[in-house]
C-alpha positions as CSV (number, residue, x, y, z in Angstrom):
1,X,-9.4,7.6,18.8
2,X,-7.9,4.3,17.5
3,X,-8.5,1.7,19.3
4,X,-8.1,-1.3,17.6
5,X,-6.6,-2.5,13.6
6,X,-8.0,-5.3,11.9
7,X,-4.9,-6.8,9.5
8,X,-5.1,-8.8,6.7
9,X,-2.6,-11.7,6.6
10,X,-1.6,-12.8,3.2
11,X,0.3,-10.1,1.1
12,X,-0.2,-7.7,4.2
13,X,1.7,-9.5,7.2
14,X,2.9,-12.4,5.2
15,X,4.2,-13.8,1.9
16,X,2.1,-16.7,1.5
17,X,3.8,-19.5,-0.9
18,X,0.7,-20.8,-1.7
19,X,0.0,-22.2,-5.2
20,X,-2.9,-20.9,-6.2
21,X,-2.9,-22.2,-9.8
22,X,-2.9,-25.9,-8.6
23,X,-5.0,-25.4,-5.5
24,X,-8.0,-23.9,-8.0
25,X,-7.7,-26.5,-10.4
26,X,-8.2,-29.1,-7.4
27,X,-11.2,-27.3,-6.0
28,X,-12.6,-26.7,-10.0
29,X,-12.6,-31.0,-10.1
30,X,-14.1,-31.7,-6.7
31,X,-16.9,-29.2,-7.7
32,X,-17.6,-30.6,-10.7
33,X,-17.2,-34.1,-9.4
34,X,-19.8,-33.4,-6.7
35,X,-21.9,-31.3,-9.2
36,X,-21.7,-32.7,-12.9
37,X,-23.8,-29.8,-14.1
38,X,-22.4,-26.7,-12.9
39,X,-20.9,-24.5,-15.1
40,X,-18.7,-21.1,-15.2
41,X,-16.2,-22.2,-12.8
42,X,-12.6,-21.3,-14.3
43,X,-8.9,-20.8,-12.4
44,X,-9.5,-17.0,-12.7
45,X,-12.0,-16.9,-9.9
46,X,-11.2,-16.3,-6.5
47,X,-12.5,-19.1,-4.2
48,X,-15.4,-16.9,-3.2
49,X,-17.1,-16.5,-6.2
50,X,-16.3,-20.5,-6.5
51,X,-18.3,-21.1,-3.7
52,X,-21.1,-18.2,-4.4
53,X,-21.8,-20.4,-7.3
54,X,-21.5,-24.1,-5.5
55,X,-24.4,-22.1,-3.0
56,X,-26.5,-21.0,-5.6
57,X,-26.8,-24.3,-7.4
58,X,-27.5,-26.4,-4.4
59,X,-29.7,-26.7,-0.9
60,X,-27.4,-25.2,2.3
61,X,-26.8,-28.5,3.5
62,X,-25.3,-29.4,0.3
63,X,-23.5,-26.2,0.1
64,X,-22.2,-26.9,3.4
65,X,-20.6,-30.2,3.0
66,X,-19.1,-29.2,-0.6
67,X,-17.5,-26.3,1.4
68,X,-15.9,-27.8,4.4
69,X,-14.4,-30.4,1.5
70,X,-12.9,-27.5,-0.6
71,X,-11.5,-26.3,3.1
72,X,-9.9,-29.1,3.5
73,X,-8.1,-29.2,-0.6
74,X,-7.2,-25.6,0.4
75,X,-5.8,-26.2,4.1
76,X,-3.4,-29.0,2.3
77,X,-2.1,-26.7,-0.3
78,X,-1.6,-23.8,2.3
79,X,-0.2,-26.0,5.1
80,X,2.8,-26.6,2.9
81,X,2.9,-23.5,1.6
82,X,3.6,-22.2,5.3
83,X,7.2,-23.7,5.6
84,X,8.1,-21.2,2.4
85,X,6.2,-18.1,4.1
86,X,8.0,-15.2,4.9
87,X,7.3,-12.3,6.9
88,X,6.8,-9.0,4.9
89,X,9.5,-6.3,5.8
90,X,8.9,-4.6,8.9
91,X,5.8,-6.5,9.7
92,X,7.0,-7.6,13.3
93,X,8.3,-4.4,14.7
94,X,5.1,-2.3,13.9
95,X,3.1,-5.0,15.6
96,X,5.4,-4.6,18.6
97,X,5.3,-1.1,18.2
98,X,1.4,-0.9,17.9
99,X,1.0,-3.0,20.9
100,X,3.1,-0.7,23.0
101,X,0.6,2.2,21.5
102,X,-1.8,0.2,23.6
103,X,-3.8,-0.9,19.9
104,X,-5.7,-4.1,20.2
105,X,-4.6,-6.0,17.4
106,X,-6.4,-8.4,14.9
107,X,-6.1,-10.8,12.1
108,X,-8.9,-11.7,9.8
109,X,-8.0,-13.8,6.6
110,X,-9.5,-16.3,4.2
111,X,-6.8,-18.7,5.0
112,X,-7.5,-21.7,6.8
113,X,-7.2,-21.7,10.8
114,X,-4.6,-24.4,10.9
115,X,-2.0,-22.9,8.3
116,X,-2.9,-19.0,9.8
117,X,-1.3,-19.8,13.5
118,X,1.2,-22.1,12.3
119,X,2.5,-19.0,10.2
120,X,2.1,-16.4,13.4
121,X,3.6,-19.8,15.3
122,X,6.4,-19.5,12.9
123,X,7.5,-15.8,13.1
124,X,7.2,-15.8,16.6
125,X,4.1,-13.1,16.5
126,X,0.8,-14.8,17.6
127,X,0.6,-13.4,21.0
128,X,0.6,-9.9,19.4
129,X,-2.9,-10.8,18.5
130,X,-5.7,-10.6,20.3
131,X,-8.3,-12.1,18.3
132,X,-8.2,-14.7,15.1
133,X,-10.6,-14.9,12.7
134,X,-10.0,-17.7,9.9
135,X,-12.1,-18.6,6.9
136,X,-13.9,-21.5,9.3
137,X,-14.9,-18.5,11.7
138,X,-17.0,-16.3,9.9
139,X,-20.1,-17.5,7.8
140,X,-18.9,-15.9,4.2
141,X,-15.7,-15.4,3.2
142,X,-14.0,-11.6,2.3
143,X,-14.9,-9.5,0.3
144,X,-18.3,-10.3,2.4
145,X,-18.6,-7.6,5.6
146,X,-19.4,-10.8,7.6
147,X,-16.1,-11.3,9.2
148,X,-15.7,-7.6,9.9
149,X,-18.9,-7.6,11.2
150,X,-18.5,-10.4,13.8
151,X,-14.9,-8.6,14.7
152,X,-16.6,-5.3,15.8
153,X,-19.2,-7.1,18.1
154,X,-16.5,-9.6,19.5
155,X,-14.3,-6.1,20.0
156,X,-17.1,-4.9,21.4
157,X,-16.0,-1.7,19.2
158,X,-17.9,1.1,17.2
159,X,-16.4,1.0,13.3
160,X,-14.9,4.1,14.1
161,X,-12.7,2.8,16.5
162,X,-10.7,1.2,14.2
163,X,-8.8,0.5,11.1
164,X,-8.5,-2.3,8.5
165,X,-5.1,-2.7,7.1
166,X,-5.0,-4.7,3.9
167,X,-3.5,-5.2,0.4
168,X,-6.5,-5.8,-1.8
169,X,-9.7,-4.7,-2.4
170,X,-11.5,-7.9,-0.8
171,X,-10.8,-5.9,2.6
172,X,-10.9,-2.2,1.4
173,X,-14.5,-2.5,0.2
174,X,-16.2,-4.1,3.2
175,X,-14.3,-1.9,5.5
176,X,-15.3,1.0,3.7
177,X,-18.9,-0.1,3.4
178,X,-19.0,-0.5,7.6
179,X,-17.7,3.0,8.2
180,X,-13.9,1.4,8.8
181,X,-11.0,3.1,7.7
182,X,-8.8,1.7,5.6
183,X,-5.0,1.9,5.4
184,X,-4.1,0.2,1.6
185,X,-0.4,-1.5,2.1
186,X,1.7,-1.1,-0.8
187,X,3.8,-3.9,-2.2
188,X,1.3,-6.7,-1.8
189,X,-0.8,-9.1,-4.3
190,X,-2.9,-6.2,-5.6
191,X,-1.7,-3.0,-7.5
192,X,-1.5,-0.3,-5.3
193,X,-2.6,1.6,-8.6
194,X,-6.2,-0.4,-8.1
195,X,-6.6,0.3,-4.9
196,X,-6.2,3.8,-5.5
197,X,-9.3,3.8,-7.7
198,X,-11.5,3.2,-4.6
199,X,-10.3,5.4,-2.2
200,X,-8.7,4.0,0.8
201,X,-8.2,6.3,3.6
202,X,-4.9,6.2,4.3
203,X,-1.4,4.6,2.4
204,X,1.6,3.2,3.7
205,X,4.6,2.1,1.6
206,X,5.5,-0.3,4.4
207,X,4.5,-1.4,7.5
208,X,6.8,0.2,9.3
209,X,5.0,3.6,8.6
210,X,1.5,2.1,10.6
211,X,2.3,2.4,13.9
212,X,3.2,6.4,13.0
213,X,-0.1,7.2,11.2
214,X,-1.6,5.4,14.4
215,X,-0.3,7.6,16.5
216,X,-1.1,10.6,14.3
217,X,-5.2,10.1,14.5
């Protein structure tokens, strides 16, 4: 039985304005400006792989303070991104409706904690959730299981009580490598074509068709 869904935010809940092109290139110069020698950073990377390489070039300490600086170049750009975010279609009436299912729901997302419950603030949805889990949360950032890990044990949940609902594959791969379920949601930042290629467990074309599927296990 279902017990509990673990959502993605950005491209799953919400369209996040956010500009990525300009908020890499800003991280990319305070890298290299606090590390003159490091080399194969590029725009193309997501910030994970950014910081994987900022950790394996430097002592944790060091690695620590670079990190909470590129937190706070990313919590500018997203913070003003928020007052162009818009819910995705149907998002707030399957929350409701999982709710009344008696589902515990969840939020676990790379974004910042500041710009993540302004945007719930926003659409009038934060009290849906349960538990929040931002980027300065969990000790490595999705696609890592760490998040999903310290969800489960604050759920106090077996992986098989519950789902991860997502639109990319920096949720359907952990989730699948913990034993949780994973319903891919069509229509956000990744081709639902990719997702395809690793097997999620379940699809929906909208939101609107969770809280059915819910029911249905």
């Amino acid at each position: 039985m279902i017990k509990a869904i673990i959502f993605d935010l950005d491209g799953t809940l919400i369209e996040f304005k956010l500009d990525v092109y300009s908020s890499k290139n800003e991280v990319i110069h305070l890298i290299k400006r606090e590390l003159p020698n490091i080399v194969g950073l590029d725009v193309s990377q997501p910030y994970h792989l950014m910081l994987g390489k900022v950790r394996g070039f430097v002592d944790e300490k060091t690695f620590e303070s670079i990190k909470l600086k590129v937190f706070k170049v990313l919590d500018k750009f997203e913070e003003k991104a928020v007052q162009e975010t818009s819910l995705k279609e149907g998002a707030r009436d399957a929350l409701i409706e999982l709710n009344r299912l008696g589902i515990r729901i969840t939020l676990l997302t790379n974004s910042g904690k500041t710009a993540t419950i302004n945007a719930l603030k926003k659409f009038g949805i934060i009290d849906l959730f349960e538990i929040v889990l931002s980027r300065e949360d969990v000790e490595f950032l999705k696609p890592s299981t760490s998040g999903f890990k310290k969800m489960l044990t604050l759920l106090n949940l077996d992986a098989s009580e519950c789902l991860s609902a997502g639109d990319g594959l920096i949720d359907l791969i952990p989730s699948k490598a913990l034993g949780i379920k994973f319903v891919a949601v069509a229509g956000g930042y990744n081709p639902i074509e990719k997702m395809l290629e690793h097997r999620p467990d379940y699809v929906v074309n909208s939101l609107s068709e969770l809280p059915m599927l819910v029911s249905e296990l």
